[in-house]
TORKOL-4160 file (C-alpha; in steps of 0.2 Angstrom, whole numbers, padded with zeros to 4 digits, m for minus):
169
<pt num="1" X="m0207" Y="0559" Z="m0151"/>
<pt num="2" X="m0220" Y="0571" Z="m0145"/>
<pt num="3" X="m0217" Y="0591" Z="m0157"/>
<pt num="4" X="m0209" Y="0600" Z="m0141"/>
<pt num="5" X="m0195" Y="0584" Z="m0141"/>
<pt num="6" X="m0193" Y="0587" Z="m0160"/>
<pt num="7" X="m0190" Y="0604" Z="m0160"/>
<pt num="8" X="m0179" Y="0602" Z="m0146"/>
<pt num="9" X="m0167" Y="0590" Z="m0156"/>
<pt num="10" X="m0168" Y="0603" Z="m0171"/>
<pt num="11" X="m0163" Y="0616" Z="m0161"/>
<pt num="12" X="m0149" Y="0607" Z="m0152"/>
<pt num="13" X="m0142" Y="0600" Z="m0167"/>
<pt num="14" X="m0142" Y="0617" Z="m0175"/>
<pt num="15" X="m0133" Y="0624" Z="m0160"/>
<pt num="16" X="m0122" Y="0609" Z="m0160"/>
<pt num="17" X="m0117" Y="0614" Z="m0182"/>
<pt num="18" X="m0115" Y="0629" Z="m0177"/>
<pt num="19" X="m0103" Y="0628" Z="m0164"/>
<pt num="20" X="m0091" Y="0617" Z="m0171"/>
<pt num="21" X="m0091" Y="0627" Z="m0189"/>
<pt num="22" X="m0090" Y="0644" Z="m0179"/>
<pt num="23" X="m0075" Y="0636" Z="m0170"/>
<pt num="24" X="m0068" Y="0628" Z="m0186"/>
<pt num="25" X="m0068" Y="0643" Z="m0196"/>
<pt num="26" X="m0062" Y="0654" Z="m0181"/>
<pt num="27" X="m0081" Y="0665" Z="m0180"/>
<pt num="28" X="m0087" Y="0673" Z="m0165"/>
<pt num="29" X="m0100" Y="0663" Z="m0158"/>
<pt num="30" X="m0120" Y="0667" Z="m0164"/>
<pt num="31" X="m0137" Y="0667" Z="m0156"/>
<pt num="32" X="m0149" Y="0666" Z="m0170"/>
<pt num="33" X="m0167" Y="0663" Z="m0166"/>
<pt num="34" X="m0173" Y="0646" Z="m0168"/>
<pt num="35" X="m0191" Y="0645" Z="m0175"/>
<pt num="36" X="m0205" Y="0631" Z="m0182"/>
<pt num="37" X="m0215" Y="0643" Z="m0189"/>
<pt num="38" X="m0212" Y="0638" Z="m0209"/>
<pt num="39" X="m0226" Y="0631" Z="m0218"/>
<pt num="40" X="m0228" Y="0626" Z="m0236"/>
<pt num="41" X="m0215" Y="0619" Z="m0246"/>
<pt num="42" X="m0200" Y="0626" Z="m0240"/>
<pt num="43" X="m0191" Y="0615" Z="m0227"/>
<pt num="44" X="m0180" Y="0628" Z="m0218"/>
<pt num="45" X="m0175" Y="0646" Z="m0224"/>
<pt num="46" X="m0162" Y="0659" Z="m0217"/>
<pt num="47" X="m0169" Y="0677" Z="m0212"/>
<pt num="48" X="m0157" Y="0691" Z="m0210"/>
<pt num="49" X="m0162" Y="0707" Z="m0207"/>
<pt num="50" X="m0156" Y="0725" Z="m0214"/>
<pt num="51" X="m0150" Y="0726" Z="m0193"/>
<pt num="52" X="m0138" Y="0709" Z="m0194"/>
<pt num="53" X="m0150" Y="0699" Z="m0185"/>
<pt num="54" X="m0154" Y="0681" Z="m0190"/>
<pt num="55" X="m0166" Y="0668" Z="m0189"/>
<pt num="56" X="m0168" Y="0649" Z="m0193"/>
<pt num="57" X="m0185" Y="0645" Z="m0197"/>
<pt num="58" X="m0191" Y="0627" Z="m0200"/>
<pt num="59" X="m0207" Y="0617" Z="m0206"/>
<pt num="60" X="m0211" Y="0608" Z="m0190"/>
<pt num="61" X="m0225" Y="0598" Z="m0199"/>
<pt num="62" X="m0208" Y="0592" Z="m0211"/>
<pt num="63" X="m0199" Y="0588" Z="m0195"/>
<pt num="64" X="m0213" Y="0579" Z="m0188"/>
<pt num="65" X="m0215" Y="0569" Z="m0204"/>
<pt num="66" X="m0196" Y="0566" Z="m0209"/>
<pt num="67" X="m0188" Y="0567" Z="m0190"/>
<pt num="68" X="m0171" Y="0559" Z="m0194"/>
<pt num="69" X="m0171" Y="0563" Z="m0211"/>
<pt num="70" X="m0175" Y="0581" Z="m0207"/>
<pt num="71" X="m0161" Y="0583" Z="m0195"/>
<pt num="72" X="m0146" Y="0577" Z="m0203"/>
<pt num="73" X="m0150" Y="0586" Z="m0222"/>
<pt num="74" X="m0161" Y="0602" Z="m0217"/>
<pt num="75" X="m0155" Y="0608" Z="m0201"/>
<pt num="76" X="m0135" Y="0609" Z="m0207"/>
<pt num="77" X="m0142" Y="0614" Z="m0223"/>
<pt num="78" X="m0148" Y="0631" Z="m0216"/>
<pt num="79" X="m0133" Y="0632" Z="m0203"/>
<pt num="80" X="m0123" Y="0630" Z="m0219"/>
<pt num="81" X="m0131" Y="0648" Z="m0225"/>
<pt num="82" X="m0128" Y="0655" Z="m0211"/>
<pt num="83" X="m0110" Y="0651" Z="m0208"/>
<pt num="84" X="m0107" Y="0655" Z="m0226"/>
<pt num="85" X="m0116" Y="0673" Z="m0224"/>
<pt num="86" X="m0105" Y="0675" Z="m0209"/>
<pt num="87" X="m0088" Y="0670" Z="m0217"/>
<pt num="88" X="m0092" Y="0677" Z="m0234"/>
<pt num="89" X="m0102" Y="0692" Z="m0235"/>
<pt num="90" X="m0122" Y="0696" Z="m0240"/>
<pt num="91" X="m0116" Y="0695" Z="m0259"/>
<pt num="92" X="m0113" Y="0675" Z="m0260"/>
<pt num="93" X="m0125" Y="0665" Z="m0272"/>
<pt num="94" X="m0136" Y="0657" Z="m0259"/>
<pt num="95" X="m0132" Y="0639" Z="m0265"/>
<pt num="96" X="m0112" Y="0642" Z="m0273"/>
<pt num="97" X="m0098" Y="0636" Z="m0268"/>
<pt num="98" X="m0095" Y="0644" Z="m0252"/>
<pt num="99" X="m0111" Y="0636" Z="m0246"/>
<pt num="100" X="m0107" Y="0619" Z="m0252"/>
<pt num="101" X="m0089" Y="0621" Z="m0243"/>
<pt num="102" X="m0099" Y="0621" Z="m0226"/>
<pt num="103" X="m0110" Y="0609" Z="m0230"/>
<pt num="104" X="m0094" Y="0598" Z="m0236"/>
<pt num="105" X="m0084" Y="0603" Z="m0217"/>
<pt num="106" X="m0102" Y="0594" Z="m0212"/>
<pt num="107" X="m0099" Y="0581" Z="m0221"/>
<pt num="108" X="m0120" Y="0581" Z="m0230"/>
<pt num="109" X="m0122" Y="0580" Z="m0247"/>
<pt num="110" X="m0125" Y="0599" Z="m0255"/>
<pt num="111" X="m0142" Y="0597" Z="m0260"/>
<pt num="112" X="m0152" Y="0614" Z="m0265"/>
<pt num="113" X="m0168" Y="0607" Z="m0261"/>
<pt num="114" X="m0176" Y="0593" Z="m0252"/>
<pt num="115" X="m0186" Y="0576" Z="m0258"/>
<pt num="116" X="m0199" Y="0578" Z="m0243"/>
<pt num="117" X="m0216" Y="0574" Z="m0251"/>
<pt num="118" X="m0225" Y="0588" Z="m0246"/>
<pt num="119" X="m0242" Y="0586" Z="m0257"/>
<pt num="120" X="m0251" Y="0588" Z="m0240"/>
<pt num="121" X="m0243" Y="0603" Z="m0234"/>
<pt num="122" X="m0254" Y="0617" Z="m0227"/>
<pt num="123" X="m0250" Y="0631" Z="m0240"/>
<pt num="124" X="m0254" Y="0648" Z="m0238"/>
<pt num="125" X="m0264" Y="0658" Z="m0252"/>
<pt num="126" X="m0262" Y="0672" Z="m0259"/>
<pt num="127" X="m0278" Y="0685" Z="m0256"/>
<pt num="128" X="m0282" Y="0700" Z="m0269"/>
<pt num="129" X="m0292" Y="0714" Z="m0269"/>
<pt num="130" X="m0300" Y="0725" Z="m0283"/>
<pt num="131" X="m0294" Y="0741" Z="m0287"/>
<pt num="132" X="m0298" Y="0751" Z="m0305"/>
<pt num="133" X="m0292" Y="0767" Z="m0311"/>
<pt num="134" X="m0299" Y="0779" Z="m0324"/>
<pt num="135" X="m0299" Y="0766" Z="m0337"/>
<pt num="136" X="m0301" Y="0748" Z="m0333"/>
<pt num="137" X="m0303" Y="0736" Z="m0317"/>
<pt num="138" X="m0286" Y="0729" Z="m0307"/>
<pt num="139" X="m0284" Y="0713" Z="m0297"/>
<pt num="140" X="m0271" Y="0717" Z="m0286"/>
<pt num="141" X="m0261" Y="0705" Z="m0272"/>
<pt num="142" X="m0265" Y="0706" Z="m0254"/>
<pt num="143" X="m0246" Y="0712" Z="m0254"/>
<pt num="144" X="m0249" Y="0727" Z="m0265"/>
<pt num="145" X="m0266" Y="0732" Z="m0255"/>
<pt num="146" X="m0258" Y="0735" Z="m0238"/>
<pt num="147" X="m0244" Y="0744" Z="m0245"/>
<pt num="148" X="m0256" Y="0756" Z="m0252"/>
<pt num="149" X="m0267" Y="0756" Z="m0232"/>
<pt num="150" X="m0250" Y="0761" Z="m0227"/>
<pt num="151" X="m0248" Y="0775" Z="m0240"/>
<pt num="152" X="m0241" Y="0767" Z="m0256"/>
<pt num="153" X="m0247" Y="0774" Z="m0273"/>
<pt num="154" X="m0249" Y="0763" Z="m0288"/>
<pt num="155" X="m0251" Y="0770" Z="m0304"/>
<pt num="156" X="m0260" Y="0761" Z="m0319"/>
<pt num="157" X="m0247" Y="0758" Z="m0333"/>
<pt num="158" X="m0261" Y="0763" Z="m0346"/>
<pt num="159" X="m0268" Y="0781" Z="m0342"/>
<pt num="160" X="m0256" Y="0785" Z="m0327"/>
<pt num="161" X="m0269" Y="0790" Z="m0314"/>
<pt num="162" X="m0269" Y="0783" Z="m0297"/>
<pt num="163" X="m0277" Y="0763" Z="m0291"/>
<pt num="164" X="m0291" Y="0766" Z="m0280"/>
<pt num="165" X="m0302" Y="0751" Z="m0270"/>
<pt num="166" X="m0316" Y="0747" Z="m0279"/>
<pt num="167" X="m0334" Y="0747" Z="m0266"/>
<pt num="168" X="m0331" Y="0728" Z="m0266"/>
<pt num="169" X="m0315" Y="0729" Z="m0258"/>
C-alpha cells in the first residue's frame, strides 16, 4: 500500500468507530481532525482543546510499518478516548474503566500501550539554552526559553533574581 492509501484506511476506519459508537451510545455525530503527523514512540494520541475541538493524530511511520496491526488496535484505541471524553466528561482517567468500556463495545483488547518495535523511530530532541542569574549558570529547556521570548519570568530558586540568556545563547 502506497502512505496516502494507508492513511486513507486509518482515517476511514476511524470514521467507520466512530460512527457506529456515536450511534450506539446515542452521541451526536463528530468531525475531529484526522492527522499523521505523531512521531517518536507514541502510536496515536487524542488532543483536545480548551475550545472542545479535537484531533486524532497518528504515527504514520507505525502505520506504514504495522498496517493491519496498526488499524484494528491503535485506531479504535484513540476512538475509544474520544468517545469516552464525549460520554464521560474531561475528568475520566485516560485508560479506566470508561475507556476500556468502548474499547470492550469494539470488541479490542484494552491494551494501555502498544508492542510496535519502535527502536528506529525518528524521535524529537529536546534543545536547551544557557541562562545564569546572579549566582550560578542554568541549563534550561527549549520549552522554558520561548516562554521567556514571549515574556515569561523565571526566577532562580537560590538568590531570587531573574534568568537572563547567557552571550552563548
Amino acid at each position: 500500500m502506497t502512505e496516502h492509501q494507508e492513511q486513507t484506511a486509518a482515517t476511514d476506519r476511524t470514521r467507520q468507530l466512530l460512527a457506529s459508537a456515536e450511534q450506539a451510545f446515542n452521541l451526536s455525530p463528530s468531525n475531529p481532525e484526522i492527522l499523521f503527523d505523531l512521531k517518536g514512540k507514541s502510536a496515536g494520541l487524542l488532543v483536545v482543546h480548551r475550545n472542545g475541538l479535537m484531533k486524532i493524530r497518528y504515527n504514520a511511520a507505525l502505520l506504514a510499518r504495522y498496517g493491519e496491526e496498526f488499524l484494528e488496535q491503535t485506531v479504535p484505541h484513540e476512538v475509544a478516548h474520544l468517545i469516552a471524553r464525549r460520554l464521560y466528561g474531561q475528568s475520566i482517567k485516560p485508560h479506566g474503566r470508561e475507556w476500556q468500556s468502548i474499547m470492550s463495545y469494539f470488541n479490542v483488547p484494552a491494551n494501555r500501550c502498544h508492542s510496535f518495535d519502535t527502536s528506529n523511530s525518528d524521535t524529537r530532541t529536546m534543545r536547551y539554552y544557557d541562562y545564569h542569574c546572579q549566582c550560578k549558570s542554568h541549563r534550561i529547556s527549549a520549552i522554558r526559553h520561548n516562554r521567556i521570548v514571549s515574556g515569561v519570568t523565571y526566577l532562580c530558586r537560590v538568590c531570587g533574581s531573574s534568568l537572563i540568556p547567557s552571550e552563548s545563547s
